[in-house]
C-alpha positions in Angstrom: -57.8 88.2 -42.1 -56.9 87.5 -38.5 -57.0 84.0 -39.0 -53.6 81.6 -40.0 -53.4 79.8 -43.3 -53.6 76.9 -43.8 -50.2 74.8 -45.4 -50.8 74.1 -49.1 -47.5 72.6 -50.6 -49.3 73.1 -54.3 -49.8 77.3 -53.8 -48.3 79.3 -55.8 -48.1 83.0 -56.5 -50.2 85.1 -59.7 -49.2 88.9 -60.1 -51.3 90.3 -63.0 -50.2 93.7 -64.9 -51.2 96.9 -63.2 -54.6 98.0 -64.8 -55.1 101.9 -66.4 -56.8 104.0 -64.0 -60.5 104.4 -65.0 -63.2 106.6 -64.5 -65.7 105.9 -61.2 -68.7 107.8 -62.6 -68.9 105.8 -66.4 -72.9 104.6 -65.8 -75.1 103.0 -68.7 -78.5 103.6 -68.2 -81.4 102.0 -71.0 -84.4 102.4 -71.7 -86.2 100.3 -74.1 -88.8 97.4 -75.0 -87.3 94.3 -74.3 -88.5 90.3 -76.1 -88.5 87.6 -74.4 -87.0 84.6 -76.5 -87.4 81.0 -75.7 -86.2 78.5 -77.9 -85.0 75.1 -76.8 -81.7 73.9 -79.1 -81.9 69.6 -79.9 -79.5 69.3 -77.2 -82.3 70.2 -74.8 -80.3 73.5 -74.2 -82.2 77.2 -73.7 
């Protein structure tokens, strides 16, 4: 980005692990019939 940043005294730095290498071309592709379930939970949750 060209633009500055802004000041934030509570930024800190993550570094994460490197990740293996892995494959571009690994593709799932399915075919099937599908249900539709709709229940509602007490809670009023889907």
């Amino acid at each position: 980005s060209s633009t500055p940043l802004a000041e934030d005294p509570n930024w800190s730095v993550t570094e994460f692990e490197t990740t293996p290498v892995m494959s571009t071309y690994l593709l799932a592709y399915i075919v099937s019939e599908f249900q539709s379930v709709n229940e509602t939970a007490q809670n009023g949750v889907l």
